[in-house]
C-alpha positions as a Markdown table, in Angstrom:
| # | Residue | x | y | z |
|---|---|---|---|---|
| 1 | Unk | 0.0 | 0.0 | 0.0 |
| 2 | Unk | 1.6 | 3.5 | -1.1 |
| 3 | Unk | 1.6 | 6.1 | 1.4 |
| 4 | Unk | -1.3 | 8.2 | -0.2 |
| 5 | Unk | -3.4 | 5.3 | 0.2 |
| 6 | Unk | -2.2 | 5.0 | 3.2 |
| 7 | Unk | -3.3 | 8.6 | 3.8 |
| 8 | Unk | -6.6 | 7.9 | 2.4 |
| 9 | Unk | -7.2 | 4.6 | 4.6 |
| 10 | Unk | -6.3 | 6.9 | 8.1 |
| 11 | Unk | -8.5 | 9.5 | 6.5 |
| 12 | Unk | -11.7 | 7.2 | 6.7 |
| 13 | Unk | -10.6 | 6.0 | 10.0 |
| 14 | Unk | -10.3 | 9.7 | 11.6 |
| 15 | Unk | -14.1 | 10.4 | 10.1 |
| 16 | Unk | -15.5 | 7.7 | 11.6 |
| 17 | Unk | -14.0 | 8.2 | 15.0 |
| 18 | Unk | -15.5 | 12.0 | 14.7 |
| 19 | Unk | -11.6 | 12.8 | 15.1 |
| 20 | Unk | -12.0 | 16.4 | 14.0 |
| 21 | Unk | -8.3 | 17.3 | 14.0 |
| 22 | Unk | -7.0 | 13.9 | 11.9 |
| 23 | Unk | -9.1 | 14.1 | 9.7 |
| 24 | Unk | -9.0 | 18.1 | 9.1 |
| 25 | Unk | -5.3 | 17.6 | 8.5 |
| 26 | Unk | -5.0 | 14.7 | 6.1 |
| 27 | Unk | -7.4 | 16.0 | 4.4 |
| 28 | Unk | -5.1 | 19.3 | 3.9 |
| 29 | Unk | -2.3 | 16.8 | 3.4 |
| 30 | Unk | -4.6 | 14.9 | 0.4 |
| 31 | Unk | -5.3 | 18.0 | -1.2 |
| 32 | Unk | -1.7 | 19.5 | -1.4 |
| 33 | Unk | -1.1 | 15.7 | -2.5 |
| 34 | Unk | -3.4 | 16.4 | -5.0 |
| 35 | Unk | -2.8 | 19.9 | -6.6 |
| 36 | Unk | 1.0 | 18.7 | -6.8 |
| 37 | Unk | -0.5 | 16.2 | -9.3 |
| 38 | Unk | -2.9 | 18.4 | -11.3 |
| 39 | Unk | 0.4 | 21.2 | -11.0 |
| 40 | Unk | 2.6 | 21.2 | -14.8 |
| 41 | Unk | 1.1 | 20.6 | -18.1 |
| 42 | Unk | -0.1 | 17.2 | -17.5 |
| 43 | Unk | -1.5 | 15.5 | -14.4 |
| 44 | Unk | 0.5 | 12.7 | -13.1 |
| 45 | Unk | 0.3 | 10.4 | -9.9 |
| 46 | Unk | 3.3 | 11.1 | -7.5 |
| 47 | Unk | 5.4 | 8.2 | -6.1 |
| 48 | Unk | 5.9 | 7.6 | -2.3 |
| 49 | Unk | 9.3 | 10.0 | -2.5 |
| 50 | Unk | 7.2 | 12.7 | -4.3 |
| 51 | Unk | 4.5 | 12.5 | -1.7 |
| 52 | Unk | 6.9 | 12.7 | 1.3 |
| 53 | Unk | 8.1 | 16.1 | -0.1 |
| 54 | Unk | 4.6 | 17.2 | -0.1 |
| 55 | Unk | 4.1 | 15.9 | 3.4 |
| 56 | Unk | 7.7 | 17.8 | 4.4 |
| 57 | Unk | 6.6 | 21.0 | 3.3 |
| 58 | Unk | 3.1 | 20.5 | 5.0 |
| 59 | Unk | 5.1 | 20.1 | 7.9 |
| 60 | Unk | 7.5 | 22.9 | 7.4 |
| 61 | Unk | 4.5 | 25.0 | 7.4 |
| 62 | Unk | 3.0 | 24.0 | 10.6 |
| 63 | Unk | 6.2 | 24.8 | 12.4 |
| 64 | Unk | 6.6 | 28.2 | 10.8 |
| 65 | Unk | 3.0 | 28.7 | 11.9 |
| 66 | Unk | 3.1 | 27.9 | 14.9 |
| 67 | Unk | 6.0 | 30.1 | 15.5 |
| 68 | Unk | 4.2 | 33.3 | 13.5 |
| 69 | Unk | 1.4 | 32.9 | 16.3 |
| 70 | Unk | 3.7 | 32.2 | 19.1 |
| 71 | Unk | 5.4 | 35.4 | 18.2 |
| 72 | Unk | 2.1 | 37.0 | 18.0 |
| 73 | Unk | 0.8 | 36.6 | 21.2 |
| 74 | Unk | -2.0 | 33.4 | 19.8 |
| 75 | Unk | -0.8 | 30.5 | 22.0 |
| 76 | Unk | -4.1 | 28.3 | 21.1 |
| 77 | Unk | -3.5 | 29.2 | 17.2 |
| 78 | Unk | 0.1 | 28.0 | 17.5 |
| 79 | Unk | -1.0 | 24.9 | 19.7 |
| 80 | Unk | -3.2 | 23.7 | 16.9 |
| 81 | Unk | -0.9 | 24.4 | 14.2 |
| 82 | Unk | 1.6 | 21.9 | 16.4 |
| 83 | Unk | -1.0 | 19.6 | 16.6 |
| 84 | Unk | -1.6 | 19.3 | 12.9 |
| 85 | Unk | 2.6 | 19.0 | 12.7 |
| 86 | Unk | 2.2 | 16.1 | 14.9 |
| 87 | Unk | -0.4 | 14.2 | 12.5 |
| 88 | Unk | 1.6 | 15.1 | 9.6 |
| 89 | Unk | 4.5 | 13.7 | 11.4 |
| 90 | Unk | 3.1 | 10.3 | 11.8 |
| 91 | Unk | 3.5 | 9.6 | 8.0 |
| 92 | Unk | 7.1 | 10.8 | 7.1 |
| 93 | Unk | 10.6 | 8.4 | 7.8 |
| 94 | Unk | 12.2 | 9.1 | 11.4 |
| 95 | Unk | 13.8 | 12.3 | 11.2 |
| 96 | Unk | 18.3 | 11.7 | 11.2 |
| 97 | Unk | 20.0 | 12.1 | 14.2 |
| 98 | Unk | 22.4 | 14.9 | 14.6 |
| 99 | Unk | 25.0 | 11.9 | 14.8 |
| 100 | Unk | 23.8 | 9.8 | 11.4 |
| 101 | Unk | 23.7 | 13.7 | 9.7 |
| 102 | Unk | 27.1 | 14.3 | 10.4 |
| 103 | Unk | 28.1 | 11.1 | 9.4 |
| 104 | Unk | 26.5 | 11.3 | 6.3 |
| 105 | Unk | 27.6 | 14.8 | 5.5 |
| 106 | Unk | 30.8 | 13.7 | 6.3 |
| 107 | Unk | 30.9 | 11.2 | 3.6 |
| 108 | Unk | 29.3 | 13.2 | 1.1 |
| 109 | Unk | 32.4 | 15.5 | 1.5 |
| 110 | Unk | 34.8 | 12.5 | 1.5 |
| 111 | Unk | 33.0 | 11.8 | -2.0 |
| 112 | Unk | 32.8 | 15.0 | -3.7 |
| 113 | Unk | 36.2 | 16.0 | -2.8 |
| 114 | Unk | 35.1 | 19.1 | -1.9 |
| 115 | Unk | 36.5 | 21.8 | 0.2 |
| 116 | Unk | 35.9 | 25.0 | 1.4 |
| 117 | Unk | 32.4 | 26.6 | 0.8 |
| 118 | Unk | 32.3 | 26.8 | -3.0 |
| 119 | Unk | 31.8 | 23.0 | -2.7 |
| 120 | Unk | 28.8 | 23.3 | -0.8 |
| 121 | Unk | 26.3 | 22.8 | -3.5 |
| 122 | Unk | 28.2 | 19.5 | -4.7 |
| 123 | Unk | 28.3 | 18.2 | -1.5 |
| 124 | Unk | 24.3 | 19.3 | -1.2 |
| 125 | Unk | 23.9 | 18.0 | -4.6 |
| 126 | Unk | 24.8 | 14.4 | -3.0 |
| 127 | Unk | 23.2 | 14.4 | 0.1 |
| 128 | Unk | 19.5 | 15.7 | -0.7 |
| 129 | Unk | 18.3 | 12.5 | -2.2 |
| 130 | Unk | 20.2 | 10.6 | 0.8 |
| 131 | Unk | 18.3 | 12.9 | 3.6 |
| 132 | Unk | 15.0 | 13.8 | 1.5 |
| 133 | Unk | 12.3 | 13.8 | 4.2 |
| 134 | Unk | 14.4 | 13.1 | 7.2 |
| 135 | Unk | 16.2 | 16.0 | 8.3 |
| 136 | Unk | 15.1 | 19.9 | 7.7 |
| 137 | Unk | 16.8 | 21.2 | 4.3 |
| 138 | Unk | 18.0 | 24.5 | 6.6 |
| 139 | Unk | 19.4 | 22.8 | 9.4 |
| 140 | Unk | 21.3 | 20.2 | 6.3 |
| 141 | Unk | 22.5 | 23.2 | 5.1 |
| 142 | Unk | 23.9 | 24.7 | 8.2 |
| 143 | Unk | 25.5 | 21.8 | 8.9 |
| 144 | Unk | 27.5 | 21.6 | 6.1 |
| 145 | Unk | 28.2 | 24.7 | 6.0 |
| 146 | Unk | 30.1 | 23.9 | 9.2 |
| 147 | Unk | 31.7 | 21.1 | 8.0 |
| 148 | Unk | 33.2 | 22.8 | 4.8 |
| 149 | Unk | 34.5 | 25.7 | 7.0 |
């Protein structure tokens, strides 16, 4: 079972169980899903790795909410926007360890050579298929940026 079926199977079971914020969320998830696939000039059914970046951004936009209404003085706005995070959570891979992440940017480096931060965006290059969906693309970034400095 792919994971938008998945999503659609959970969606189902959220309605039936009158769980309001489950099934408010997945069905925000299903329609970003969706308007991904209708997006370009012909409509197209994503793969599981095309759906996680879909879920990832979902998520991204949680957080960002939640801290727009935590710096706005709305603490039940950014509670429910964390909420939603957490359900969208539930359907990407575990998140990488600081550890694994370093290790992997560390062999990324070892295999592009590079050095310095002009070879940031090889390195990058290399290690966005290996992280897609587990780690934040900012702190990735960051982190290399360290490690190249």
């Amino acid at each position: 079972m792919g994971l938008k079926e998945r999503l659609r199977n959970d969606l189902t079971k959220a309605i039936r169980s009158r769980d309001k914020l489950a099934s408010g969320t997945i069905r925000m998830v299903l329609t970003a899903i969706t308007n991904e696939e209708v997006s370009g000039k012909s409509a197209r059914e994503l793969t599981d790795a095309e759906v996680i970046t879909v879920l990832s951004r979902e998520a991204k936009k949680r957080r960002e909410a939640a801290e727009a209404f935590d710096a706005g003085g709305r603490p039940e706005k950014a509670a429910l926007e964390r909420s939603e995070g957490e359900v969208i959570a539930k359907y990407l891979p575990e998140q990488l360890t600081g550890e694994k992440l370093r290790e992997m940017i560390a062999e990324a480096i070892a295999e592009t050579g590079a050095s310095g931060p002009a070879g940031m965006g090889l390195v990058m290059k290399v290690l966005a298929p290996k992280i897609a969906g587990k780690a934040d693309g900012g702190t990735v970034s960051a982190a290399v940026k360290a490690a190249l400095a």
